[in-house]
C-alpha positions in Angstrom: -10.2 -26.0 -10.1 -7.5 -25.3 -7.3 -9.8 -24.2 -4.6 -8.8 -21.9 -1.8 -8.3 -24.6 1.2 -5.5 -26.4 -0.6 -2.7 -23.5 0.4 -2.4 -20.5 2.2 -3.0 -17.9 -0.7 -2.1 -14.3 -1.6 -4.6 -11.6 -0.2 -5.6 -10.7 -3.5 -6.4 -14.2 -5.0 -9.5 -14.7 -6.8 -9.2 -18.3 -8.2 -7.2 -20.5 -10.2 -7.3 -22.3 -13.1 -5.9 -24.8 -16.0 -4.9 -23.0 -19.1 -4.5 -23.5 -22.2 -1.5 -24.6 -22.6 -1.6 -26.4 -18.9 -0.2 -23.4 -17.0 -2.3 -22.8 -14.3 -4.0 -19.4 -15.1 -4.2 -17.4 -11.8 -6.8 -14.5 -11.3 -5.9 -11.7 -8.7 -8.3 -8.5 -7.8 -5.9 -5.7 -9.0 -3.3 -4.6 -7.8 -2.0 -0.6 -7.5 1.6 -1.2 -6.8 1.4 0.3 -3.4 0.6 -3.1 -1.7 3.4 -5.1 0.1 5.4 -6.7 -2.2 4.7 -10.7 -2.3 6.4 -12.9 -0.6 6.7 -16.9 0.1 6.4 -17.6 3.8 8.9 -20.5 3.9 7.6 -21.6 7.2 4.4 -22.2 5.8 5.8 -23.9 2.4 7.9 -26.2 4.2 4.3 -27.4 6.5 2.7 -28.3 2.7 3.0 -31.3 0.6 4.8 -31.0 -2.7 1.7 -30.4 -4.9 0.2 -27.7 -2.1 3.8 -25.7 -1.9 4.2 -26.1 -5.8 1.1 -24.1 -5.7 1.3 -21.9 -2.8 5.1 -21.4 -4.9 3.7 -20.3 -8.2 0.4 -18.7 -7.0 3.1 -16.3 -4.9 5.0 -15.7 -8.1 1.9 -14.9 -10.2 1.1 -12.6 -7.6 4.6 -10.5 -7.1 4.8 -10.7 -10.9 1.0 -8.7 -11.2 2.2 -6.7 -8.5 5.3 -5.8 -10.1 3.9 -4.4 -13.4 1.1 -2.3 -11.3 4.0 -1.0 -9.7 6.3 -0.3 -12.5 3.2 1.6 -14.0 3.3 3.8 -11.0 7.2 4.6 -11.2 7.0 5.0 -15.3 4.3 7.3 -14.6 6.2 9.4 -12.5 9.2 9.5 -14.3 7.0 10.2 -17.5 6.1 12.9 -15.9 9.4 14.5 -15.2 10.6 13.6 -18.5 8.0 15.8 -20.0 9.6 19.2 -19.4 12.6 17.4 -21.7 10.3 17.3 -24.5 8.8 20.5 -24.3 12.4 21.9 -24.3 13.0 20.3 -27.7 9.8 20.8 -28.9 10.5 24.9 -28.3 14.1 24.7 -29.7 12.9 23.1 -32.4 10.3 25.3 -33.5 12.9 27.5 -32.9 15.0 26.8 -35.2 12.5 26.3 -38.0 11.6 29.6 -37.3 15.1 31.3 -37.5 15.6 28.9 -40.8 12.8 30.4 -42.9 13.5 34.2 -41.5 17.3 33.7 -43.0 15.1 32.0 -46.2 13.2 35.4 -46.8 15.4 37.9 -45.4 17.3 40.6 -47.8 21.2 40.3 -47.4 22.0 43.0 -44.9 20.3 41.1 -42.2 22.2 38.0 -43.3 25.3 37.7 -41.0 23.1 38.2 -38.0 20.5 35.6 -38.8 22.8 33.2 -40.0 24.8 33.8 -36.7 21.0 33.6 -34.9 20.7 30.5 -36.9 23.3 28.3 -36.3 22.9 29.2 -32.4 19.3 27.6 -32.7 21.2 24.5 -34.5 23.4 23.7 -31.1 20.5 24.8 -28.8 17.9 21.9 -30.7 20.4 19.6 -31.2 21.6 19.5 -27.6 17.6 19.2 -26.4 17.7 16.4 -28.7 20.6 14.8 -26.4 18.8 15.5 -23.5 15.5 14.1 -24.7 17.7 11.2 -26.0 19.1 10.3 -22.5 15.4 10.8 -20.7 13.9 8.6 -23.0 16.3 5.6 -23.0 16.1 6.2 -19.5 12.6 5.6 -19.8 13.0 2.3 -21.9 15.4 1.4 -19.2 12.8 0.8 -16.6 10.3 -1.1 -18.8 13.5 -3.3 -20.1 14.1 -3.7 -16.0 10.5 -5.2 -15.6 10.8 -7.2 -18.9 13.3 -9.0 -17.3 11.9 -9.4 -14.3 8.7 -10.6 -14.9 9.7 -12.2 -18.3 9.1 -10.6 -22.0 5.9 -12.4 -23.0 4.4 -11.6 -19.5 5.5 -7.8 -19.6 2.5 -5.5 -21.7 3.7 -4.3 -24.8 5.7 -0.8 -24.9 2.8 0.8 -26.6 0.2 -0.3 -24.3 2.9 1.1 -21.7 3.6 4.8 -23.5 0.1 5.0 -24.7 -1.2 8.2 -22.5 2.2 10.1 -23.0 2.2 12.9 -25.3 1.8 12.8 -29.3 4.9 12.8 -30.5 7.3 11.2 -28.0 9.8 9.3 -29.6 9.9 6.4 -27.6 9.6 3.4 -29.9 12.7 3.9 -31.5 14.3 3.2 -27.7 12.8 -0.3 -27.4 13.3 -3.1 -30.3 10.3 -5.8 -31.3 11.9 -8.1 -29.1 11.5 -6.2 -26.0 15.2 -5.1 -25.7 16.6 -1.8 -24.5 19.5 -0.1 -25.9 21.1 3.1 -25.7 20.3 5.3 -28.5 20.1 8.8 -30.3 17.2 8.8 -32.8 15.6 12.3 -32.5 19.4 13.5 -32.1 20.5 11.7 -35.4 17.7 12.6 -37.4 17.4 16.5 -36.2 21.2 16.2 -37.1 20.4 15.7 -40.4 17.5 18.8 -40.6 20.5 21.0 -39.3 22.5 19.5 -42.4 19.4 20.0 -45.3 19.0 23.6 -43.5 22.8 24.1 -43.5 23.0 22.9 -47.4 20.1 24.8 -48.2 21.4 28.0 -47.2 24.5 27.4 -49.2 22.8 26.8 -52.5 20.4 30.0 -52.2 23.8 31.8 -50.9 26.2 30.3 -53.8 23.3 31.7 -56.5 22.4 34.9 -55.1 25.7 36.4 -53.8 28.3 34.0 -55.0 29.3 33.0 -51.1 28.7 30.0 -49.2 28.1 31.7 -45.7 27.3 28.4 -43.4 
């Protein structure tokens, strides 16, 4: 057991122990995020012998690297929460657009032209919210891929455990891959792309059978 009088130690230190594997397993009251970040004092390193500053070294690590993933939880939240009006704007151009879809599905053919027109509007309204939520996810992604890095992938918590008090329905996976990587992407914009297509195809058939025109 490394006990606390070999080094100068971190303010939220609790103790420190062999691991499994050999790594020394360090053991920190909590952190928020809003503490000072951790920092080596290099005068006091230098006044240590090599095993005390390899361990006043690594303790300080351990420490900025818990501090750092309290504090990314802090910024994601915040930035979950001003993604959030993002989604609601596709969620309400979406429903939109399923709405205006069965309306032209029922409709008799005067009121065709119009809803078709009323339509196809809905299609470019949901399909650019689908950009927007697009970019605000990946942007999202983008700050736990920043701490992945930073405090190394297998020491970063897992995406899910990350996204797991957002909303039902956020398409976030699809922004992060298995190993931990970001990338720039448009899932919700691809696949609403293809609903606009099926809707778009769909209206042709019923057109091409009832009236003998393809109107979209």
């Amino acid at each position: 057991m490394i006990t606390a009088t070999d080094h100068p130690h971190h303010p939220n230190f609790v103790s420190a122990a062999p691991g499994d594997d050999g790594d020394v397993v360090y053991v920190f009251q909590p952190f928020d995020g809003s503490e000072t970040e951790p920092e080596y004092d290099w005068d006091q390193a230098s006044q240590l012998d090599e095993t005390a500053r390899r361990a006043y070294l690594d303790e300080f690590a351990a420490a900025w690297r818990e501090w750092k993933i309290a504090r990314f939880g802090k910024e994601f939240a915040a930035a979950a929460a001003k993604a959030a009006p993002a989604w609601d704007a596709y969620r309400r151009a979406r429903q939109n657009m399923d709405t205006r879809f069965e309306e032209v599905k029922t409709s008799n053919a005067s009121r065709w032209p119009a809803q078709i027109a009323s339509l196809l509007d809905a299609h470019d309204n949901a399909v650019a919210a689908a950009t927007k939520w697009d970019s605000t996810a990946s942007d999202l992604a983008y700050l736990y891929y920043q701490l992945a890095c930073s405090v190394g992938k297998n020491r970063a918590p897992h995406w899910y455990q990350v996204v797991k008090d957002v909303p039902d329905g956020w398409h976030t996976a699809s922004y992060v891959s298995a190993d931990r990587h970001f990338y720039y992407g448009t899932p919700l914009t691809r696949s609403l792309e293809e609903t606009v297509e099926d809707q778009k195809r769909r209206i042709r058939e019923i057109s091409a059978l009832a009236f003998g025109v393809s109107p979209a």
